[in-house]
C-alpha positions, 0 to 999 in steps of 0.5 A, spaced: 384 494 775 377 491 780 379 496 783 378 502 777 372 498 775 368 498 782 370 506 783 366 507 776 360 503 778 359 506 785 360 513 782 354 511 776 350 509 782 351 514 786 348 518 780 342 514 779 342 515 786 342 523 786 337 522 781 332 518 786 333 512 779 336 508 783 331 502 782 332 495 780 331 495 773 336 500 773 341 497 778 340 491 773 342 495 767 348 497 771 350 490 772 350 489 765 354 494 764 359 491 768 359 486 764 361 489 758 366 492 761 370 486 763 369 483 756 372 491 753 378 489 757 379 483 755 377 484 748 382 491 749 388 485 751 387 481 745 387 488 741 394 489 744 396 482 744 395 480 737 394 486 733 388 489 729 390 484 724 393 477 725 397 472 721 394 465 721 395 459 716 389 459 711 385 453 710 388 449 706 394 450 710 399 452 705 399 459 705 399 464 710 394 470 710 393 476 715 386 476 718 382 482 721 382 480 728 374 481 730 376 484 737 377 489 734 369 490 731 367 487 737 370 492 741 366 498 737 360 494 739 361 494 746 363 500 747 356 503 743 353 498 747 355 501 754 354 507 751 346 506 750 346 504 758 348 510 760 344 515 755 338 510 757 340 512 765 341 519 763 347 518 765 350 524 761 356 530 763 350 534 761 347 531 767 352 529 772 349 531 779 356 533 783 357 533 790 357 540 794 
């Protein structure tokens, strides 16, 4: 899996390199964005270990309920968040700059 996510790394930053964008703010971004994606793994590994929703004892303790499981909600969220820096670096597949 590092091994996954290093090659999509270095392939947004070959992109940004082609586009002459390869700058500090945006290397920063970049950084960002492999953070999201290690928190997108581990929120997928939860999803398919617990399921999108979960049995769990009520507060009280005397009856089990089923719960939404938020990793759910926060999978979509980091996903339209990884989404957004890609558009804000123009990295796009309108705007992919292919090798020749």
């Amino acid at each position: 899996m590092a091994e996954k996510k290093a090659y999509i790394l270095e392939s947004l930053k070959e992109q940004l390199r082609k586009k002459q964008a390869d700058i500090s703010v945006f290397k920063d971004l970049l950084d960002d964005y492999k953070t999201l994606y290690d928190g997108k793994k581990k929120l997928k590994t939860d999803i398919k270990k617990r399921g999108v929703s979960y049995e769990a004892q009520s507060a009280s303790g005397k009856a089990t309920i089923i719960k939404q499981n938020q990793s759910v909600k926060d999978l979509v969220a980091v996903n339209k968040q990884m989404l957004m820096i890609l558009d804000k670096l123009g990295l796009t597949t309108e705007k992919t700059i292919r090798d020749d």
